[in-house]
N, C-alpha and C positions, 0 to 999 in steps of 0.2 A: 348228591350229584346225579342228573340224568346222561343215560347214556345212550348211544344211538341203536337204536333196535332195527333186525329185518324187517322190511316193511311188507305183507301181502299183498302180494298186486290182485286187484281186484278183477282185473278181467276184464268185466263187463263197462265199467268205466272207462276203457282205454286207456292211450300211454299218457295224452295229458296228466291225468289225474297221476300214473304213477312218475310222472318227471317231475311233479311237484311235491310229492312224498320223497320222493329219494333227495332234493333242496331241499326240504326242511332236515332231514336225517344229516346232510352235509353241513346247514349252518348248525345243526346241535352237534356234531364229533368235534368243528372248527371250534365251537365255544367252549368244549370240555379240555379237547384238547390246550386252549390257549392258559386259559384255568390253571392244568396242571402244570406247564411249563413254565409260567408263573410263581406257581409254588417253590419250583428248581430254581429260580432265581438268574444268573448271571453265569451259573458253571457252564463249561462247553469236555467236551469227547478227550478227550490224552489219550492216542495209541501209541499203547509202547514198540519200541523200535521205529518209528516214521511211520509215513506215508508213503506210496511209489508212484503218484501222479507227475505230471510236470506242470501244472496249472500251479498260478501264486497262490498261496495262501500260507495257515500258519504253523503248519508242521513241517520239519524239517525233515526233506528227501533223505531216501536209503542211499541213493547215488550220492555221490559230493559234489558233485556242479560245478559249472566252471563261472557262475557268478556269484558275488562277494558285493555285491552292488545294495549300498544299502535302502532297503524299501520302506518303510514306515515303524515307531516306534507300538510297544504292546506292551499294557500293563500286566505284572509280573502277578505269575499266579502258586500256589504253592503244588509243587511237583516240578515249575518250567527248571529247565538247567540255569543253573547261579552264574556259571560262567559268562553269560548273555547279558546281564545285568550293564546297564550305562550309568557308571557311578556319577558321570560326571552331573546327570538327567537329576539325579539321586540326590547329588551337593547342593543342585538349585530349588528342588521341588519338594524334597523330604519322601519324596514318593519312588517304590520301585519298577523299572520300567526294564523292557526288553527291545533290544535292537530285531529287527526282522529283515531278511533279507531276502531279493528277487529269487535266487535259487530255491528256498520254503516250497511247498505244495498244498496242495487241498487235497482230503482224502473224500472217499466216496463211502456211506456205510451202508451195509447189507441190511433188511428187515425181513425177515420170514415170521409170518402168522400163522399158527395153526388153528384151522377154524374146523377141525374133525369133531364128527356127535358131543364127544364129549367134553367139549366147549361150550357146549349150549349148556348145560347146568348151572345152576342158580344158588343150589342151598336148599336148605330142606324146614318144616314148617309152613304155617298160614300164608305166611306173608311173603313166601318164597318169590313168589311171580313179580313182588315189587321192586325186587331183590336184582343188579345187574348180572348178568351172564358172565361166565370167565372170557368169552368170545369178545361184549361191548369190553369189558375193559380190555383186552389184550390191543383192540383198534385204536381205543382213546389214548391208552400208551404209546402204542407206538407213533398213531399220526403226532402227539406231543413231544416224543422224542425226535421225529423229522421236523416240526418246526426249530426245535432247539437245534438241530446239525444246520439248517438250512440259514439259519440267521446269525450261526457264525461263518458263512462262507464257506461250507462244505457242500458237498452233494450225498441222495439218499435216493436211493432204491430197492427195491427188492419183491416180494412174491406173498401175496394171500392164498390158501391154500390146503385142502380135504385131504390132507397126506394118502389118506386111503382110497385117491378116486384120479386117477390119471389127470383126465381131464378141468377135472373141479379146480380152479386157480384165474387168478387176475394177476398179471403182472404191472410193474410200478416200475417204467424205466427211470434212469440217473435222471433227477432233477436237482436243479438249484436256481438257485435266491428266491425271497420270499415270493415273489409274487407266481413260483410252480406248487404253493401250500394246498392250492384249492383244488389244484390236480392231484396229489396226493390223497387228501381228502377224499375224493370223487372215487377214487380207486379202492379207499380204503370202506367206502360205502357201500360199493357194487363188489369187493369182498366178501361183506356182512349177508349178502343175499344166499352165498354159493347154498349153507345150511340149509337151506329152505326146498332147493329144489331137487334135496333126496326124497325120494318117495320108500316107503314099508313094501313096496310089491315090487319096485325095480330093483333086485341087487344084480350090482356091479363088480366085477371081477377086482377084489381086494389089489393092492401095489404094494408090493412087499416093502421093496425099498422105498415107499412116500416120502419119508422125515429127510432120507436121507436126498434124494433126487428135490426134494422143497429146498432145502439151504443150500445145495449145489446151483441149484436155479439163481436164487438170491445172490450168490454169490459170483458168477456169470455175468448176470445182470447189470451188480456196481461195477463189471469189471471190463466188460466188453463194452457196453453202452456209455458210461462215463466215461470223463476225459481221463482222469484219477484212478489211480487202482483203488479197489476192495481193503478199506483198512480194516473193516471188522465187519463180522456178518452175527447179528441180535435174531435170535430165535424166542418170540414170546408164545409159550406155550404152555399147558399142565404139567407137559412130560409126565404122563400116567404109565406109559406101554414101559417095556424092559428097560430098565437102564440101559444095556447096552448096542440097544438101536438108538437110542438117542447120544450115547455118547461117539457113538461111530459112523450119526448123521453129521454132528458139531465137528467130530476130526475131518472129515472127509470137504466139509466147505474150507475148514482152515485150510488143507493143504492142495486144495484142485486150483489153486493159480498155476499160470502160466511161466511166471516168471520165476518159479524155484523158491519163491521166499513164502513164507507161511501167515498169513491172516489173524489176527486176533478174530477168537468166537468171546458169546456170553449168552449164557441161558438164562431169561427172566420167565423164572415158573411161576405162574399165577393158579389159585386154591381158592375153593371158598371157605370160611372157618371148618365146615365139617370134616369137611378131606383133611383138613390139615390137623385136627385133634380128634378125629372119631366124632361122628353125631352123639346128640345127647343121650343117655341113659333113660333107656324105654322107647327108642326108635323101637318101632316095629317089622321094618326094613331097611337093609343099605348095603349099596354095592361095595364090596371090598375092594378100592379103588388100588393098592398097594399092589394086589396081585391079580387084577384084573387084563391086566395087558400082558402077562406068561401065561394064559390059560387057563390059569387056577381058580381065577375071582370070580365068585357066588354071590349073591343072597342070604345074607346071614341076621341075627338079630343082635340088637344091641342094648338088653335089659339087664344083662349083669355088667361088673365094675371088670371081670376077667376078662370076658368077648372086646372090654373096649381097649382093657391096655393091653392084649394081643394086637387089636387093630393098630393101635398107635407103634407099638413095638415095630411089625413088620413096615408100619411107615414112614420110621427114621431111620430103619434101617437100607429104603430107595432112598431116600432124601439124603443120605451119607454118601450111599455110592455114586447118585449124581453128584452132587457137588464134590467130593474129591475128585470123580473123574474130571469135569468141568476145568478145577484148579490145576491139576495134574498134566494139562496142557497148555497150561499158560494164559486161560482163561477165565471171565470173569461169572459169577452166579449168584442170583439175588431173588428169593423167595416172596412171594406177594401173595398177601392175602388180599380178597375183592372186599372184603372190607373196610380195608386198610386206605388211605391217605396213599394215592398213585404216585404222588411226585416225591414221595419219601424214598418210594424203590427205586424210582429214575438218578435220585441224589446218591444213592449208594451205587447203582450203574456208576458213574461217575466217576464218582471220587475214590471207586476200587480199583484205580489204572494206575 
């Protein structure tokens, strides 16, 4: 599967040339994305405890309404409340189906991408550069996971985003029905660029709290610009830096609503095989990705069997602490390797609610 790369503006060509490169960039995320969403099949979003929008749609408001007015009939999925079930729908059809009613809502979901340096990594070996970046897949997911919200009648929004650079960011206000896909897309193109226009001789005054001011953004965003509130705010990132900056950027979007009521978060951390088992035995270098973001992580060699299951050791032992913390707040967490089959981990997003 190709995936959408930064495109070099040439410059000298002008903007023609590069408003035709960023179109083709857009219809290849549009076709990757459509692809994996595909793969997902027919699932849609279940946020547990409701939604808090007032727009129709098919999750049932926090508030209890004062309408009872029945809206249209929905086939029953496994998780919907059985209570809802219309036997009588049941007697005639053999089929199970759910009453929906005008009070229901649409929810709005959050998408924060982190597209910092080390996103741009590929893998390691010959063939590395043919290899997608955790960056292309983190876009091709997500824009596939806004088509899947947006064509069940929800709304998505949220923030692309250099954690580590104030300014570096594209926002992605509340869209919905299908036909806002391609503005999504667009956004999620003109994303893919922010990487490209760090330069080695401008440094910029680091943002301590980037991760955390990223998914506050995102979460703002579903929540102030949608009709719907923020049911959930999806952080697809490495998560390489301290666990507990990531875990205290994920609490801090759950609970910055307005309304007192707390947000489902999920972190889908995407890897490429190396990070996630240690590079092969006889690398001759590799960044110690595990403690690279506490200050610790060096340059080390990975020619004995001991340097690798150290490396590994220390790296289940972040991957424990995020995802317990993750879970520990009532959130969802699903591990991707860029190897891996994208609509696999979109399926267990899912159907872990």
């Amino acid at each position: 599967m190709a995936f959408v790369r930064p495109a070099k503006q040439p410059g000298s060509l002008g903007d023609l040339l590069g408003e035709r490169r960023r179109g083709e960039e857009l219809r290849e995320l549009l076709k990757n994305a459509s692809r994996i969403a595909a793969g997902v099949g027919p699932r849609e979003l279940r946020v547990r405890g409701g939604a808090t929008g007032i727009v129709q749609g098919r999750h049932r408001s926090r508030g209890a309404g004062a309408s009872t007015e029945f809206y249209e009939f929905r086939p029953y999925s496994v998780g919907d409340d059985a209570g809802r079930i219309d036997w009588k729908v049941y007697a005639r059809s053999d089929r199970l189906y759910l009453r929906r009613f005008a009070a229901e809502t649409r929810q709005t979901v959050g998408l924060a991408i982190d597209c910092s340096p080390s996103m741009l990594f590929r893998g390691l070996g010959p063939n590395a550069k043919d290899k997608p970046s955790k960056l292309e897949v983190a876009l091709a997911m997500a824009t596939a996971f806004g088509l899947i919200t947006l064509r069940s009648g929800d709304r998505v929004a949220g923030i692309v985003s250099d954690p580590q650079r104030e300014k570096a960011r594209v926002e992605i206000p509340a869209l919905s029905g299908l036909g806002s896909l391609a503005e999504l897309g667009g956004r999620m193109v003109e994303g893919a660029q922010i990487p490209e226009t760090r330069t080695a001789r401008r440094r910029q005054a680091l943002n301590a709290d980037g991760l955390r001011d990223t998914l506050r953004s995102a979460a703002q965003l579903s929540s102030t610009r949608g009709v719907g509130g923020s049911a959930m705010v999806i952080l697809f990132s490495d998560a390489l830096g301290e666990p507990g900056e990531v875990l205290g950027a994920l609490e801090a979007a759950r609970s910055s609503g307005t309304t007192g009521t707390l947000r489902e978060v999920a972190l889908i951390r995407i890897l490429t095989p190396e990070e996630a088992d240690g590079p092969p035995i006889g690398t001759q270098r590799f960044v110690d990705s595990a403690l690279r973001g506490i200050g610790t992580g060096k340059w080390g060699r990975a020619n004995t069997k001991a340097a690798l299951e150290a490396y590994r050791t220390r790296m289940r032992a972040h991957r424990d602490t995020l995802r317990h913390g993750v879970l520990a707040m009532g959130g969802r967490y699903v591990e991707h390797r860029t190897s891996d089959d994208p609509a696999q981990a979109l399926i267990k997003l899912l159907e872990s609610g």
